[in-house]
GUDREN-428566 format. One record per atom (N, C-alpha, C, CB): residue in three letters; x, z, y. Coordinates in steps of 0.05 Angstrom, whole numbers, padded with zeros to 5 digits, always signed. Each point is the difference from the previous one (the first is absolute). Glycine has a CB too. Example, Ala and Ser with C-alpha at 12.3 -4.5 7.8 and 13.67 -1.06 7.14 Angstrom:
<balos>
ala+00264+00156-00114;ala-00018+00000+00024;ala+00018+00000+00024;ala-00038+00025-00023;ser+00031-00039+00044;ser+00016+00001+00024;ser-00015+00014+00022;ser+00024-00043-00013;
</balos>
This chain:
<balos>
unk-00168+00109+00212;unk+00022-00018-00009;unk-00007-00028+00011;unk+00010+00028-00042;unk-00014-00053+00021;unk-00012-00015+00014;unk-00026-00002-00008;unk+00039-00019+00011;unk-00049-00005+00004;unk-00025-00010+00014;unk-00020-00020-00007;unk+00028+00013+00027;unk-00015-00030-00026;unk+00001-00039-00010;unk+00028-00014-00006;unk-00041-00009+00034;unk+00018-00005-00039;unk+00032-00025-00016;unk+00014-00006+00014;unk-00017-00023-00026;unk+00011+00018+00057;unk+00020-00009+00015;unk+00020+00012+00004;unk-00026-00016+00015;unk+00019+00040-00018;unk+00023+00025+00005;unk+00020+00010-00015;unk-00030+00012+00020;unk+00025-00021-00047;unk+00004+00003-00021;unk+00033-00003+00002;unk-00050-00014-00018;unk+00061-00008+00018;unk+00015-00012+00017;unk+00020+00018+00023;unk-00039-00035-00011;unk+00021+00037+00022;unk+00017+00025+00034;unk+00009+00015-00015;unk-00030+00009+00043;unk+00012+00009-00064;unk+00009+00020-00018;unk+00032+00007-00014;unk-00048-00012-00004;unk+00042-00010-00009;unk+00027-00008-00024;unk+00021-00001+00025;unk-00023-00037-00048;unk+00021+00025+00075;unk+00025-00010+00008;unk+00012+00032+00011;unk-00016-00059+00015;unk-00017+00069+00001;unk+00014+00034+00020;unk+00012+00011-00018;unk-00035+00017+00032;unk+00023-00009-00054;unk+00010+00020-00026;unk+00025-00016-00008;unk-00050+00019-00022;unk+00061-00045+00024;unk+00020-00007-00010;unk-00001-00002-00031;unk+00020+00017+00041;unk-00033-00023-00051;unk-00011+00002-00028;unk-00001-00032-00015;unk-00030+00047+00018;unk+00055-00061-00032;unk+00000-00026-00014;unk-00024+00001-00009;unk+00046-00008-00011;unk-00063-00017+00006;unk-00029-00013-00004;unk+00006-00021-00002;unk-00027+00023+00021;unk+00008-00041-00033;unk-00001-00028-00014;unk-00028-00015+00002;unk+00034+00019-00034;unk-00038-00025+00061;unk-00037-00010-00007;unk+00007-00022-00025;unk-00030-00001+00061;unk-00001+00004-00071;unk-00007-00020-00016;unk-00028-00017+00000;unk+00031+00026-00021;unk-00030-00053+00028;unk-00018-00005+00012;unk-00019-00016-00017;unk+00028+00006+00040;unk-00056-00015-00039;unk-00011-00019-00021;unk-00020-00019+00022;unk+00001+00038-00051;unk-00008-00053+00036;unk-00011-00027+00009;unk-00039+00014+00001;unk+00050-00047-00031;unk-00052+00065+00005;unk-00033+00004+00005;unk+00009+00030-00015;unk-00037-00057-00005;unk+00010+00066+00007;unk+00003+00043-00001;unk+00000+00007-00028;unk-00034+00015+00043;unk+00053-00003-00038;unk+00009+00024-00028;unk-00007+00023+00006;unk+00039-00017-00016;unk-00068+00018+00002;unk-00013+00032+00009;unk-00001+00013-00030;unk-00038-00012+00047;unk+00049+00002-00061;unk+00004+00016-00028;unk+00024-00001-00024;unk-00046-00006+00010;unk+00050+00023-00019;unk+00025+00000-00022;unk+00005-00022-00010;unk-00007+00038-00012;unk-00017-00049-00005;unk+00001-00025-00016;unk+00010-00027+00019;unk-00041+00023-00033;unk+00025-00018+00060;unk+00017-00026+00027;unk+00030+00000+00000;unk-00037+00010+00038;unk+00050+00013-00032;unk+00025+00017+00003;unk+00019-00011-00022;unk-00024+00044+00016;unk+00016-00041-00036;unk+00012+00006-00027;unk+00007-00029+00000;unk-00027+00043-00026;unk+00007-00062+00037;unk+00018-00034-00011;unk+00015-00005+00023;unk-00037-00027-00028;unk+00043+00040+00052;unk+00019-00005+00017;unk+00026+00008-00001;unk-00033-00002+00021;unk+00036+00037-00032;unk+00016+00018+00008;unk+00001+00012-00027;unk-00009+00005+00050;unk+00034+00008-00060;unk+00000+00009-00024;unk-00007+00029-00004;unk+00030-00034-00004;unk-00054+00040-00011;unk-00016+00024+00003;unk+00012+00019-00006;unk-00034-00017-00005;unk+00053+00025-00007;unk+00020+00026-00002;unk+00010+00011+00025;unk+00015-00017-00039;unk-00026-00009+00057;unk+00015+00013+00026;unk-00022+00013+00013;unk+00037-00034+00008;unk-00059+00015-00008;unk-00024+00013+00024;unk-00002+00024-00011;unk-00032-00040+00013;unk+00021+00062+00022;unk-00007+00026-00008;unk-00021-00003+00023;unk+00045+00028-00024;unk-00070-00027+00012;unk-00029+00002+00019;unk-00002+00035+00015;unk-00033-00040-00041;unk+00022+00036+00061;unk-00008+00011+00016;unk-00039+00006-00005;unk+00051-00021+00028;unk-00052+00039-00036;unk-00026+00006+00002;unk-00015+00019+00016;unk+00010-00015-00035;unk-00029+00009+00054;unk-00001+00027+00009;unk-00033+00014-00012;unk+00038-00016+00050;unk-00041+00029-00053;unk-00017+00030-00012;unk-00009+00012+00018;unk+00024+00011-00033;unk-00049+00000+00033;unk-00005+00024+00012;unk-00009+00028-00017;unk-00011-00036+00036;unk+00012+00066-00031;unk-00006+00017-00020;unk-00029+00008+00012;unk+00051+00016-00017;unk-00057+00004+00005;unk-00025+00004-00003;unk-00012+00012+00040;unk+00012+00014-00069;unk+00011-00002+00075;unk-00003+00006+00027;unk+00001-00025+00024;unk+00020+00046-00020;unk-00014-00067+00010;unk+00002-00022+00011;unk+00015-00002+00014;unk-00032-00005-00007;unk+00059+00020-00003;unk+00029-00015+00016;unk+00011-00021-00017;unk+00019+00045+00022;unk-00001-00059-00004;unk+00005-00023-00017;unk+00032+00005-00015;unk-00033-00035+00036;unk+00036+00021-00055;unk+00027+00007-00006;unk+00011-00030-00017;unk-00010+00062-00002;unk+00035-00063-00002;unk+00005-00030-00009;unk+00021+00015-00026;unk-00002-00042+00054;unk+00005+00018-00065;unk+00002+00000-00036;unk+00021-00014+00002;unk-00046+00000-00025;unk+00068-00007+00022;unk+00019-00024+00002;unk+00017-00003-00038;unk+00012+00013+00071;unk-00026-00024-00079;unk-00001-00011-00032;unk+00016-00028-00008;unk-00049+00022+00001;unk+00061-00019-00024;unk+00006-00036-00009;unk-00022-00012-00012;unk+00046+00005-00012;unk-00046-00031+00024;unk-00022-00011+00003;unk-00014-00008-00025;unk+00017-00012+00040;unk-00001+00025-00071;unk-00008-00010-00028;unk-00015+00025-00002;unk+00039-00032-00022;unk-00041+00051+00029;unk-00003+00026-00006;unk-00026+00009+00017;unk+00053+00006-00012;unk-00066+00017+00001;unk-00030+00001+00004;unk-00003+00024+00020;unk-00015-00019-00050;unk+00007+00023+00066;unk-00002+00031+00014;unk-00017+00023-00020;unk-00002-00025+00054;unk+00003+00050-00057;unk-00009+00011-00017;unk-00010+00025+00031;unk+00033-00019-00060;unk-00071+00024+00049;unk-00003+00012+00028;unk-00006+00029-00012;unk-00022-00043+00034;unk+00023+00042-00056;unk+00012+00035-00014;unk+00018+00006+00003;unk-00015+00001-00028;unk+00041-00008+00032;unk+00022+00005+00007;unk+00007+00007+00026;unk+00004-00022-00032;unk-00017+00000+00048;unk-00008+00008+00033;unk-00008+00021+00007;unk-00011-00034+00004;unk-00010+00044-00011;unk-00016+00020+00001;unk+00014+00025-00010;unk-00038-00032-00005;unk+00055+00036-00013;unk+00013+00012-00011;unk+00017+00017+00022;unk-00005-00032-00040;unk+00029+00008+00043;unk+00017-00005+00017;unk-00008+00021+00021;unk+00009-00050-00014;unk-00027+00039+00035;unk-00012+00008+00025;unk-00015+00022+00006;unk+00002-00038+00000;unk-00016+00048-00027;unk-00012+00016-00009;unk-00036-00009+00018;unk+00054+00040-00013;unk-00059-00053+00009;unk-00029-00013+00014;unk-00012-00002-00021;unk+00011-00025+00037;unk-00045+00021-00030;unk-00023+00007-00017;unk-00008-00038-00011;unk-00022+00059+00034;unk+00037-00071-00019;unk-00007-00028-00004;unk+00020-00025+00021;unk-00055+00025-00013;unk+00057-00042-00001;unk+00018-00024+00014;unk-00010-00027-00013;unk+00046+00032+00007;unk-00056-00048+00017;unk-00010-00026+00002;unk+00016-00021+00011;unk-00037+00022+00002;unk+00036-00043-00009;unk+00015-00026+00008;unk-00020-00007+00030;unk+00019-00021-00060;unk-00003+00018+00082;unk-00016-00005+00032;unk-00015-00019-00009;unk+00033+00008+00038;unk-00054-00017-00020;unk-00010-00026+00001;unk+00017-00018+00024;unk-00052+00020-00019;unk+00052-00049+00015;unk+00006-00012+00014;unk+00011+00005+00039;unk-00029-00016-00047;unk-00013+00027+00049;unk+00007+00017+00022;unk+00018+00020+00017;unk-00029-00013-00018;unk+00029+00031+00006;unk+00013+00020-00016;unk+00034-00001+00006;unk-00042-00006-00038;unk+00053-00010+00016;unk+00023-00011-00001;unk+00017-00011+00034;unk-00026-00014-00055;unk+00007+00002+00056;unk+00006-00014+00039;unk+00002+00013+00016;unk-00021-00028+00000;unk-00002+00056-00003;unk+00000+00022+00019;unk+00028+00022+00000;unk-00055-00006-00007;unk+00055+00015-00018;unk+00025+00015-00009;unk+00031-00012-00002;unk-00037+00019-00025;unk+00041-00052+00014;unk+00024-00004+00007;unk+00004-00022+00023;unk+00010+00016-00046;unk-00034-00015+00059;unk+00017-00018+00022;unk-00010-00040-00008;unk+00056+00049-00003;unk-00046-00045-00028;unk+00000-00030-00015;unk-00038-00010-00013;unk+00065+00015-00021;unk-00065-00035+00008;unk-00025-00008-00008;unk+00008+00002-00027;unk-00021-00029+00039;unk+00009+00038-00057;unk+00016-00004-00034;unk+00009-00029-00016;unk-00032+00041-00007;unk+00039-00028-00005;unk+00021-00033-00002;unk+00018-00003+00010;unk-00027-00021+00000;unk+00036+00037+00022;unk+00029-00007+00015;unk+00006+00024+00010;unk-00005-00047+00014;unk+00001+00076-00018;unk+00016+00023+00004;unk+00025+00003-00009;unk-00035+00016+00000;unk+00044-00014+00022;unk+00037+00013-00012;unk-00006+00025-00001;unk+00039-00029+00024;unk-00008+00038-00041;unk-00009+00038-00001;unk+00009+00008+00034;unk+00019+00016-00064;unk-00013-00023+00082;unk+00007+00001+00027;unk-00020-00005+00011;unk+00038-00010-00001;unk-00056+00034+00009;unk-00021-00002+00008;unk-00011+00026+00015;unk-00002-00035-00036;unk-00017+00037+00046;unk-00022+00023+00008;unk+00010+00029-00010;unk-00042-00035-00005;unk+00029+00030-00016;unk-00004+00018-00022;unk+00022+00026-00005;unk-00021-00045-00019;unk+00018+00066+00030;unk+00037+00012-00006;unk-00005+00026-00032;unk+00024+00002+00075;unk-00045-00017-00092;unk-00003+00024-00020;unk+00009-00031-00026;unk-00052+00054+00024;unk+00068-00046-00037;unk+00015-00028-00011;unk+00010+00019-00032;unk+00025-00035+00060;unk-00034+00018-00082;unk+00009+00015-00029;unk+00010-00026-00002;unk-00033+00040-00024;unk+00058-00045+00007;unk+00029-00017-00008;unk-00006+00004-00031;unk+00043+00013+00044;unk-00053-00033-00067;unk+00007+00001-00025;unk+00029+00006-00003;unk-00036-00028-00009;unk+00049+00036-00008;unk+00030+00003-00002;unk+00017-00030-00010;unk-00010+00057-00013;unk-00014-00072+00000;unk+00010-00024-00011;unk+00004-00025+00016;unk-00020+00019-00037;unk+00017-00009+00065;unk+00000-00015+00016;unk+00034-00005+00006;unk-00053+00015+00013;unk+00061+00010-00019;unk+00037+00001+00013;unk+00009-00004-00015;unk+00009+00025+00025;unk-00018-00044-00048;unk+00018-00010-00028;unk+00009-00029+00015;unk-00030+00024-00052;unk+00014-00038+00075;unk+00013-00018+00010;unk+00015+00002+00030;unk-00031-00020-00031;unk+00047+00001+00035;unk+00024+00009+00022;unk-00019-00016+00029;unk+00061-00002-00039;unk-00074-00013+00027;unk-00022-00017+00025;unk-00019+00006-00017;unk+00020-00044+00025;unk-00043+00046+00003;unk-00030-00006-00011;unk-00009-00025+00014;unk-00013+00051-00007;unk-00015-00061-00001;unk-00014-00018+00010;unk-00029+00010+00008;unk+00029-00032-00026;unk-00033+00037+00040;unk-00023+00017+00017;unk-00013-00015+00021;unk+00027+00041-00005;unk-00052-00033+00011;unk-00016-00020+00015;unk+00021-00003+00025;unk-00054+00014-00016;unk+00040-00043+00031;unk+00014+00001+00016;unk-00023-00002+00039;unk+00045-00023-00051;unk-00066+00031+00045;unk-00015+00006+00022;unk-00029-00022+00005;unk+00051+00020+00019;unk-00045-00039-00035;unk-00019-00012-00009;unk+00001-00015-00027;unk-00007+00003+00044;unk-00023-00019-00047;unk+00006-00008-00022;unk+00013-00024-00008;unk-00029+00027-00001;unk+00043-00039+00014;unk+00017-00025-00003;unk+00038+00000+00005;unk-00052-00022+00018;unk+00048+00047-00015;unk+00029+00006-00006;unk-00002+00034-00009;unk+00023-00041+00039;unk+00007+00042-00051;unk+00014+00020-00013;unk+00030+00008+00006;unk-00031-00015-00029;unk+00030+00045+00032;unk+00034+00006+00010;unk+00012+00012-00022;unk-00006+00009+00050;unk+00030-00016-00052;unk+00024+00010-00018;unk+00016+00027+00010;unk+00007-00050-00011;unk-00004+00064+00004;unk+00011+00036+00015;unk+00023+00004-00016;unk-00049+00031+00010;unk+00065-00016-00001;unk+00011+00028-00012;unk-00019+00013-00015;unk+00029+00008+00036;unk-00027-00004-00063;unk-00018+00032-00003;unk+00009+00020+00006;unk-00018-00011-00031;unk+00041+00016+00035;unk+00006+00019+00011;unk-00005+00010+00029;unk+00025-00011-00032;unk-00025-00016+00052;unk-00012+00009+00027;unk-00037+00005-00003;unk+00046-00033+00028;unk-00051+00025-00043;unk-00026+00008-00012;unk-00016+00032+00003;unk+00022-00038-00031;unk-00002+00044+00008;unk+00011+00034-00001;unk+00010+00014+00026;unk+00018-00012-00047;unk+00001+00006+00063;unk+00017+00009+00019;unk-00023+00005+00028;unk+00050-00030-00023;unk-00058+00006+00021;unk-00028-00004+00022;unk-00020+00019-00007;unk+00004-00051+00006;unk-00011+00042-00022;unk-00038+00015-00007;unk+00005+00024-00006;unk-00028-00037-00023;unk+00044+00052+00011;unk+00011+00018-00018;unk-00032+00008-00018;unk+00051+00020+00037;unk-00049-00029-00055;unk-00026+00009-00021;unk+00008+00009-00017;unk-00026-00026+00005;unk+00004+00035-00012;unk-00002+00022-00025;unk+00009-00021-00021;unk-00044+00037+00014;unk+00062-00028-00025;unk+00009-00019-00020;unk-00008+00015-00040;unk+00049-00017+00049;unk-00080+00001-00052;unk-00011+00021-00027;unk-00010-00030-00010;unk-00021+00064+00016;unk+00020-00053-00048;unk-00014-00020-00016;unk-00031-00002-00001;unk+00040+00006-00026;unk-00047-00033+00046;unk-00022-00004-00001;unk-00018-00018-00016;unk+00017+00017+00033;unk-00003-00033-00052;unk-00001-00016-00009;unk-00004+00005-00038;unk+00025-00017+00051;unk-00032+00005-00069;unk-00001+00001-00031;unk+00023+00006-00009;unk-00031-00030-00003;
</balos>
């Protein structure tokens, strides 16, 4: 999918896909950063995971809401599921954490369902000083994920 941030951008336009950068003055690498810019009902983080076999897979959650890795595990039917390291994260989506969009690397993708309770999301936007605004529905339409409750 994509790559880097720069591309991020090329993306939204080939796919034809309305987007909204959002940009900041210094880095929002976390919810609580997010949350005083952007109204957090909207953000839906991008996490990416790896399971026990060490493929990677991404989590795409609202950003109030906790990943649950019993449920993961469940889900997938795997012996174990870990949050990437940093490393990790860069290698698998392309991005550095802190600024993964769900448009990324990664093509093994689980969708909380509470995510399509909004009509936009706010999702990384390729780094950490800006943020993009989506369709959730092109969200869905694109990635097509497993759409299961991963969440509390």
């Amino acid at each position: 999918m994509v790559e880097n941030p720069d591309s991020l951008r090329d993306f939204f336009e080939s796919m034809k896909l309305w987007h909204r950068f959002i940009k900041f003055n210094e880095p929002v690498k976390t919810v609580e950063q997010a949350k005083q810019k952007v109204p957090i009902e909207k953000i839906a983080k991008s996490i990416v995971l790896v399971d026990y076999d060490g493929v990677p897979l991404l989590a795409i959650v609202l950003a109030k809401n906790r990943v649950r890795f019993a449920k993961i595990k469940k889900v997938l039917n795997v012996k174990d599921v870990r949050l990437a390291s940093p490393e990790e994260t860069l290698k698998y989506s392309g991005y550095a954490a802190g600024g993964v969009p769900p448009f990324n690397k990664i093509q093994r993708v689980l969708l909380d369902p509470l995510v399509l309770d909004n009509e936009t999301s706010i999702v990384g936007g390729g780094n950490v000083n800006r943020l993009v605004e989506v369709r959730t529905q092109d969200i869905v339409n694109t990635l097509r994920p497993k759409i299961v409750n991963i969440v509390d």
